[in-house]
C-alpha positions as CSV (number, residue, x, y, z in Angstrom):
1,X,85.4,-138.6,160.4
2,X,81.8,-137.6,160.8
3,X,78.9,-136.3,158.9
4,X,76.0,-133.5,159.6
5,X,73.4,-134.4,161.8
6,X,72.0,-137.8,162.1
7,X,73.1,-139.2,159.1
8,X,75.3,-142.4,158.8
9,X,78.7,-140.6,158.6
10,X,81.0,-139.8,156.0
11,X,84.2,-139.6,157.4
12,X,83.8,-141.3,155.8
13,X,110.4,-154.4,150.1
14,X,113.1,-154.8,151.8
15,X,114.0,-153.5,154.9
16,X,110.3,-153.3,156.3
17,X,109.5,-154.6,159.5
18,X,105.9,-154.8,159.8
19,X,104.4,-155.6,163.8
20,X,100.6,-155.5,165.2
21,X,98.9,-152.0,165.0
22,X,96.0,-150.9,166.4
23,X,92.7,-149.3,164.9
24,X,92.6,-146.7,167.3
25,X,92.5,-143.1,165.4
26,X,95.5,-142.1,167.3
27,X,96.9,-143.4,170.8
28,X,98.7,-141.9,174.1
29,X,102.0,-143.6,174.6
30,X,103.2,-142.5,177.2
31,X,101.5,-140.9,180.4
32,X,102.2,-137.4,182.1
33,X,103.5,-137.3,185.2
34,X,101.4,-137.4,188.2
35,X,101.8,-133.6,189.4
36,X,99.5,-130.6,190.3
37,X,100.8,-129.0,187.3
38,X,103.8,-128.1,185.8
39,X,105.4,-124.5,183.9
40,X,102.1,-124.5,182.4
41,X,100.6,-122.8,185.2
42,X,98.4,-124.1,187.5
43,X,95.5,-123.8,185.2
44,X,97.4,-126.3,183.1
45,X,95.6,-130.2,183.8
46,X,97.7,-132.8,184.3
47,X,98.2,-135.2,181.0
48,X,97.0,-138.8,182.2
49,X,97.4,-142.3,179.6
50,X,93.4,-141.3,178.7
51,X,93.4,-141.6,174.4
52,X,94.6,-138.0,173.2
53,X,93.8,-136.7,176.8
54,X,93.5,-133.1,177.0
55,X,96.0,-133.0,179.8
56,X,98.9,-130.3,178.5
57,X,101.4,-129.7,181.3
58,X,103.8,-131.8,179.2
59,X,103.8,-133.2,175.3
60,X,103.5,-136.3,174.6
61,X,106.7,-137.1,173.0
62,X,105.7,-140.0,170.9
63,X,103.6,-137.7,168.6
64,X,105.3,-134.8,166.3
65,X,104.7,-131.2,167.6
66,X,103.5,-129.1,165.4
67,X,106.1,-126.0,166.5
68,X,108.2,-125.9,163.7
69,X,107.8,-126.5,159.7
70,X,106.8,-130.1,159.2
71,X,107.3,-132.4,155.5
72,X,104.4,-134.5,154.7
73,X,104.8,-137.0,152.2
74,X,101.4,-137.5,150.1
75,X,101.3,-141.1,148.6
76,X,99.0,-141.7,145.8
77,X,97.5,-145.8,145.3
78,X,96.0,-147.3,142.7
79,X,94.9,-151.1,142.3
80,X,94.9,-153.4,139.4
81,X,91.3,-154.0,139.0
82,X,90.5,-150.2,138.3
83,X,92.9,-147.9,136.2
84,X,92.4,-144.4,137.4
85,X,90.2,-141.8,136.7
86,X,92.2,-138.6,137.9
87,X,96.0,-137.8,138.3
88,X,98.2,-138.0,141.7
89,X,98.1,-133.5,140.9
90,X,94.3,-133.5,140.8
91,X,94.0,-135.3,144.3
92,X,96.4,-133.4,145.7
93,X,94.8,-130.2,144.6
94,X,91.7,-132.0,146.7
95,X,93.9,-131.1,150.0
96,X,96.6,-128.3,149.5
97,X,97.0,-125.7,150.4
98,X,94.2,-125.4,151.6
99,X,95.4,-127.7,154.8
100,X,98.1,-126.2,155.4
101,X,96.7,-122.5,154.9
102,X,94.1,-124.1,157.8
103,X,97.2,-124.9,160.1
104,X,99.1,-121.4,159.0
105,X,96.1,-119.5,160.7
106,X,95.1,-121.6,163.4
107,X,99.2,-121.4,164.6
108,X,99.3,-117.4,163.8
109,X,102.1,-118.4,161.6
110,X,103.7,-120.3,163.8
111,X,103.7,-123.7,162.3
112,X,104.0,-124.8,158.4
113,X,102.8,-128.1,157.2
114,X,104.6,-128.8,153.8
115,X,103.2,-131.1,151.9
116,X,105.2,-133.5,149.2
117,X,102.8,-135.0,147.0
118,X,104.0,-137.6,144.3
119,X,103.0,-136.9,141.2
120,X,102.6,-140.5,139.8
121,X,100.4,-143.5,141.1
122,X,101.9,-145.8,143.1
123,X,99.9,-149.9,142.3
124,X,99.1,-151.9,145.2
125,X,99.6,-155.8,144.5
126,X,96.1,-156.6,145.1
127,X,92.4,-155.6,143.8
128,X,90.8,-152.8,145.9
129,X,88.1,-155.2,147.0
130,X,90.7,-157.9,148.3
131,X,91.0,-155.5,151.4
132,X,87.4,-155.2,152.7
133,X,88.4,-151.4,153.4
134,X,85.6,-150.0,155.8
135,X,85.2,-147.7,158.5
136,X,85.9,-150.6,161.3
137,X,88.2,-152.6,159.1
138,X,89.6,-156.1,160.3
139,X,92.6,-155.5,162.0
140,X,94.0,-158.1,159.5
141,X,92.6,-157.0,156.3
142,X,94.1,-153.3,157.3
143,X,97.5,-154.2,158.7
144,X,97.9,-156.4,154.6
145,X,96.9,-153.2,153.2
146,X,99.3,-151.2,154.9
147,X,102.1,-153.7,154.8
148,X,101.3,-153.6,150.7
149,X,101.2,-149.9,150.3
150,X,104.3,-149.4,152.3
151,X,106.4,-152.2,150.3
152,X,105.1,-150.8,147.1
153,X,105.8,-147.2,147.6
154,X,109.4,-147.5,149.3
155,X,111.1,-148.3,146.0
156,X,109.9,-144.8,145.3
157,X,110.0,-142.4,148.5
158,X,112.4,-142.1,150.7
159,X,110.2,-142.4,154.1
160,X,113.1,-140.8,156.0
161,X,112.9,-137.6,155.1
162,X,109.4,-137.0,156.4
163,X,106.9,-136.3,159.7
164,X,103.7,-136.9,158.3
165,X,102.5,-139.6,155.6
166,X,99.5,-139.5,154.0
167,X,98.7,-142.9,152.2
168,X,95.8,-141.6,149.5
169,X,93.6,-144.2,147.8
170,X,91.9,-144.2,144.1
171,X,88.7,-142.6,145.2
172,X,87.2,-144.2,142.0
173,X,88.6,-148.1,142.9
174,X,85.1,-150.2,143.6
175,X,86.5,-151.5,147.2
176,X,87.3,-147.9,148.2
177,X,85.2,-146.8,151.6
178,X,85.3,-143.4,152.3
179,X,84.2,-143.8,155.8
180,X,87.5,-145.4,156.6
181,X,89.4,-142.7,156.3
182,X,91.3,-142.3,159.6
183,X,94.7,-142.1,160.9
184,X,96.3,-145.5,161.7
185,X,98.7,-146.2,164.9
186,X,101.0,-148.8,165.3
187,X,101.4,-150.5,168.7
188,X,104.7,-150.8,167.2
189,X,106.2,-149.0,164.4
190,X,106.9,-150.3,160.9
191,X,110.2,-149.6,159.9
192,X,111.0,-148.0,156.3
193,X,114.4,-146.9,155.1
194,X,115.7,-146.7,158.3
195,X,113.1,-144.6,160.2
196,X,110.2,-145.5,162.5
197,X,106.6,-145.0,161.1
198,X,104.4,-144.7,164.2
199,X,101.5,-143.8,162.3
200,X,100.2,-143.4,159.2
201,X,96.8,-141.4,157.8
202,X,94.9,-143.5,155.4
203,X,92.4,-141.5,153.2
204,X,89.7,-143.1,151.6
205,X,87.6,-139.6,150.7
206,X,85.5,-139.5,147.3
207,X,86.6,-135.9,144.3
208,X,85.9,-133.8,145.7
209,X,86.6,-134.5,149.7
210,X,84.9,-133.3,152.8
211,X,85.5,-130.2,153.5
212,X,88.6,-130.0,156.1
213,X,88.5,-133.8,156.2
214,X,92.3,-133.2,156.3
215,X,92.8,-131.1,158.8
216,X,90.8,-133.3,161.3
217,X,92.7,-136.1,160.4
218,X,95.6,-134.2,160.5
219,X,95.2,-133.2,164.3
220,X,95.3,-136.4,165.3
221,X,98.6,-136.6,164.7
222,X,99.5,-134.1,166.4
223,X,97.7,-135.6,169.4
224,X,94.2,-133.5,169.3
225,X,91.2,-135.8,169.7
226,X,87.7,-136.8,168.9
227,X,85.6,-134.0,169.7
228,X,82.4,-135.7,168.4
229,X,80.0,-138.4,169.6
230,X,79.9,-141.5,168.1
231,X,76.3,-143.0,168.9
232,X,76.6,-146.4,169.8
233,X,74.0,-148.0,167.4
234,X,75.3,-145.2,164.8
235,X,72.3,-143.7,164.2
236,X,72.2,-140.8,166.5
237,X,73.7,-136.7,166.5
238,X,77.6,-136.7,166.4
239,X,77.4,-133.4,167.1
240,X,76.1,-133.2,170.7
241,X,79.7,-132.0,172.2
242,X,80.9,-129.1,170.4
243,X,78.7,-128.7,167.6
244,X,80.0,-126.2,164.8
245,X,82.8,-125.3,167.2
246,X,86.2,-127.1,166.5
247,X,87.4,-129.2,163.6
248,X,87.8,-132.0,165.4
249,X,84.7,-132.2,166.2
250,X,83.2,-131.7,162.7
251,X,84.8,-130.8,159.6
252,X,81.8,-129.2,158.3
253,X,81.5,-126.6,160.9
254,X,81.0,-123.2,160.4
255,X,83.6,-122.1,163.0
256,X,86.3,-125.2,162.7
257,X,88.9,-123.2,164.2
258,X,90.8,-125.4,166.7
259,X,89.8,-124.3,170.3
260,X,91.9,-122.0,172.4
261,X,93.0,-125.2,174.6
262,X,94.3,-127.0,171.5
263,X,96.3,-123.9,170.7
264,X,97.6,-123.9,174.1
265,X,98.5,-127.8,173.9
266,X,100.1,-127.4,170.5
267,X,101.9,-124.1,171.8
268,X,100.9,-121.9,169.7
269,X,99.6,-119.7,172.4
270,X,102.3,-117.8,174.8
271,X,102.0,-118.1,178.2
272,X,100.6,-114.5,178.6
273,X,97.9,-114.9,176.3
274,X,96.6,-117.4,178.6
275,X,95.2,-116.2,181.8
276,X,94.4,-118.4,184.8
277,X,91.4,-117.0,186.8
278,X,91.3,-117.7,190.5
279,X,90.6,-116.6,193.7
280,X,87.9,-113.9,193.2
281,X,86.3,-111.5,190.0
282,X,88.9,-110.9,186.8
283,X,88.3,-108.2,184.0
284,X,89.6,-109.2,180.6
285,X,89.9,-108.2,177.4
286,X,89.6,-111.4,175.3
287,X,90.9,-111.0,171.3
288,X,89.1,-113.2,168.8
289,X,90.4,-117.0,168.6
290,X,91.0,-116.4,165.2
291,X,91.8,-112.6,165.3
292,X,96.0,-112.5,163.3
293,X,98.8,-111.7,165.4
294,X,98.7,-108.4,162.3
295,X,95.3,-107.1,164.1
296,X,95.4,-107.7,167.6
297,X,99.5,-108.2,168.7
298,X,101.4,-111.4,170.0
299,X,100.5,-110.5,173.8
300,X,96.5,-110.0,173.3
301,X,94.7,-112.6,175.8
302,X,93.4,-115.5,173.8
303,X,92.3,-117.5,176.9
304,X,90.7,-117.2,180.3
305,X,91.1,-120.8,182.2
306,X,89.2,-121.4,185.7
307,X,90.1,-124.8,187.2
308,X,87.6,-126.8,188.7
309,X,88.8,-129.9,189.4
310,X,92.0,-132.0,190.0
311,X,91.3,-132.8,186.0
312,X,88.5,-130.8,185.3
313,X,88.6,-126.7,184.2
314,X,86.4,-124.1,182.0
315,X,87.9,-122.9,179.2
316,X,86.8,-119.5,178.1
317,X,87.7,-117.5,174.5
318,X,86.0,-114.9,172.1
319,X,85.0,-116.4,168.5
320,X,84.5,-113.6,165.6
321,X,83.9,-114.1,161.9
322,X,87.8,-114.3,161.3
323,X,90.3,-116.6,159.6
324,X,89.1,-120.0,159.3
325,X,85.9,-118.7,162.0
326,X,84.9,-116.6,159.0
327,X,82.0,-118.5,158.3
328,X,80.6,-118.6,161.7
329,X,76.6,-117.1,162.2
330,X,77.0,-116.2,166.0
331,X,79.9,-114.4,167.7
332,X,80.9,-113.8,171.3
333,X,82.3,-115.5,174.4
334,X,82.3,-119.3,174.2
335,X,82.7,-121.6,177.5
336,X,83.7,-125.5,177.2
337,X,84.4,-128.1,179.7
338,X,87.3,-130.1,179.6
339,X,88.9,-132.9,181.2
340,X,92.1,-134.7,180.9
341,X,91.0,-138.2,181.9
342,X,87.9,-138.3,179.0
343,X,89.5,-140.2,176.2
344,X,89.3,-139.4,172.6
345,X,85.5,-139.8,171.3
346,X,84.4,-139.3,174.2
347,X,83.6,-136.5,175.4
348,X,87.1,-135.0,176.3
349,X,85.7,-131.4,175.5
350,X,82.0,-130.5,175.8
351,X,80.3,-126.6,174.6
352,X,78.2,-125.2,177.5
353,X,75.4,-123.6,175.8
354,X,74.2,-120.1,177.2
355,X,71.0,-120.0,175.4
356,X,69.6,-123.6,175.6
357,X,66.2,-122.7,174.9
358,X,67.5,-121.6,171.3
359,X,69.3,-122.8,168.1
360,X,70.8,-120.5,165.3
361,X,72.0,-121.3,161.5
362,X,69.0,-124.0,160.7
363,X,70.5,-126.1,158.0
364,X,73.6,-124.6,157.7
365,X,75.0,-125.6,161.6
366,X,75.9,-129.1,161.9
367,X,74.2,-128.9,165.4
368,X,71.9,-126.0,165.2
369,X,71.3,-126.3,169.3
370,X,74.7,-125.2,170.2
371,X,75.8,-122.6,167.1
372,X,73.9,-119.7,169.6
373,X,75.9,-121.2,172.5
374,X,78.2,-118.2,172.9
375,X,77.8,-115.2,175.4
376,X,76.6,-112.2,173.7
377,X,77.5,-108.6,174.6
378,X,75.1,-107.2,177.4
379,X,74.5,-110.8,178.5
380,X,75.3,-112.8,182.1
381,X,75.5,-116.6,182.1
382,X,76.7,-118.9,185.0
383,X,78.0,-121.8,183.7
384,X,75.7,-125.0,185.2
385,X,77.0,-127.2,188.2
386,X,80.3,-125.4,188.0
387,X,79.0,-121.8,189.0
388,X,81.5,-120.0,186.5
389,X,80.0,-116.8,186.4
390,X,80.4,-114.9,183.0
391,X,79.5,-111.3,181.8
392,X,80.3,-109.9,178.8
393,X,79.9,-106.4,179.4
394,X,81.2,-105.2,175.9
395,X,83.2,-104.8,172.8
396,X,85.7,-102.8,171.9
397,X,86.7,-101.0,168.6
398,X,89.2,-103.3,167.2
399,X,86.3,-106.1,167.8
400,X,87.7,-107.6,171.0
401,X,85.4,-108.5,174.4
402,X,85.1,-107.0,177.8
403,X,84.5,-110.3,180.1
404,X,83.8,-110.3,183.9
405,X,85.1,-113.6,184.7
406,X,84.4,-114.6,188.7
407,X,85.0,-118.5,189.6
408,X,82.5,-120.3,192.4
């Protein structure tokens, strides 16, 4: 989780096996295989063992894929040294639907995240301040806590019957940190009526929550990661890499639609809405990110792809004031880097900027600098060190752009 600008951020029973887990926010299990590309295309970079690595010819089969309707069990914990001040159905008000009404237009429809939420606390055997809960908890103090709220609610949910689980604590308990919300994986799973738990999301977020806190947290489940920089003494911008642009970058961002690669990784782009440019000057006609299937058709171009390394390519798409972009101050053609060995947090994706002499939004951009990074209609831009050449030459009447797209 992260925050706006500089600030410190605010992400903030029987028959259980418990092992070692890590404190990673989510973790590659199993590497791609080492090919050119696959049926992706050859656009498509190779997925490598990097943390969440952008790499998509194949999925990585140890995380669910959002493709089809998915249950997510919401789990609601309270502790005995502070009796609550809200109900389990207030909470989970906090977080649906609006999250899975996120998801239901980021997939065109093609994915449902249904959410079970229990509608009565669930006590954890010790005081919320016996776990030390903070954003980079003791391995330790968080494997007790989940080995406590797991034996605690199994009496009362039957783990089996779902994909996602969302362990949420008391926001009100005096040991609860919100900056340690984060989703927790197991180097090897906990076991719970009968069924493998590989991860879990632990939310720790104050009443009201951040906005789209969930959905962030959320994509890391599905694999997506870390679009945002963590400063090493944790004092500087998180925002540096994609700015507004991506919720897994920031939650507050005015255009947290997922990015036209993510779509393509979670396939909920078709392969002909994905065009690979190579070998010489391509016209397109690129539809809105967040444009409905309703306005623009199933077939309309979503992406434009040039490759520029064995794990490197430029990633091009349209972004309008649609859908969960709605709130977005700058339209047009946006270009990102990506690369499949970067690791989650890292850097994986980065916005190239087409007018870094400028910002846009002022206080309302989490990263003012890169919410005018998009190609406007009538402009040219070549994208540095690569020598992606871009024009955007116009815009049509249903609100799509004309793009001259010719590689180096």
């Amino acid at each position: 989780m992260l925050t706006r600008g500089g600030e410190w951020p605010r992400l903030r029973t029987a028959g259980i096996l418990f092992t070692c887990l890590t404190a990673l926010a989510a973790t590659s299990l199993v590497a791609g295989p080492a090919i050119a590309h696959g049926t992706a295309g050859p656009c498509a970079l190779r997925r490598t063992p990097a943390h969440h690595s952008e790499g998509l010819d194949t999925w990585n089969a140890a995380y669910p894929r959002p493709s089809r309707a998915l249950d997510a069990v919401m789990v609601f914990l309270s502790f005995p040294d502070s009796p609550p001040r809200t109900t389990p159905d207030e909470l989970a008000e906090d977080y649906f639907p609006a999250t899975s009404e996120f998801f239901e237009r980021a997939s065109y429809g093609r994915f449902t995240l249904r959410p079970h939420p229990q509608h009565e606390w669930v006590e954890m055997p010790e005081d919320s301040m016996a776990y030390a809960i903070e954003r980079d908890w003791s391995p330790q103090r968080r494997a007790a806590y989940l080995r406590d709220a797991v034996a605690a609610a199994d009496p009362y949910v039957d783990f089996s019957a779902y994909d996602v689980v969302y362990f949420v604590a008391d926001p009100d308990a005096p040991g609860v940190n919100s900056d340690a919300t984060k989703v927790v994986n197991f180097d090897h799973p906990m076991h719970a009526d009968g069924t493998p738990i590989r991860r879990i999301v632990t939310v720790f977020e104050r009443h009201p929550p951040d906005r789209n806190v969930l959905a962030h947290e959320t994509g890391h489940v599905f694999d997506l990661p870390d679009l945002y920089h963590r400063p090493t003494d944790g004092k500087g911008d998180w925002d540096t890499h994609v700015g507004d642009w991506d919720v897994m970058g920031s939650q507050f961002g005015l255009a947290p639609e997922l990015f036209g690669w993510h779509k393509w990784k979670l396939g909920w782009l078709a392969p002909r809405q994905v065009v690979c440019v190579a070998g010489g000057p391509r016209r397109l006609t690129l539809d809105p990110l967040s444009a409905p299937p309703a306005r623009s058709g199933t077939t309309a171009t979503k992406l434009a792809v040039v490759r520029t390394g064995r794990g490197s390519a430029v990633a091009i798409e349209a972004r309008g004031a649609l859908g969960n972009d709605r709130a977005t101050c700058s339209e047009g053609v946006l270009a990102y880097r990506v690369r499949n060995e970067t690791a989650s947090g890292r850097g994986p994706i980065e916005v190239i900027d087409a007018h870094p002499d400028s910002a846009a939004c002022g206080n309302e951009s989490v990263y003012p600098p890169l919410a005018d990074a998009p190609v406007r209609v009538g402009e040219s831009f070549t994208v540095p060190e690569e020598g992606v050449r871009i024009e955007v030459e116009d815009r049509t009447a249903s609100g799509a752009w004309t793009v001259k797209i010719t590689p180096a």
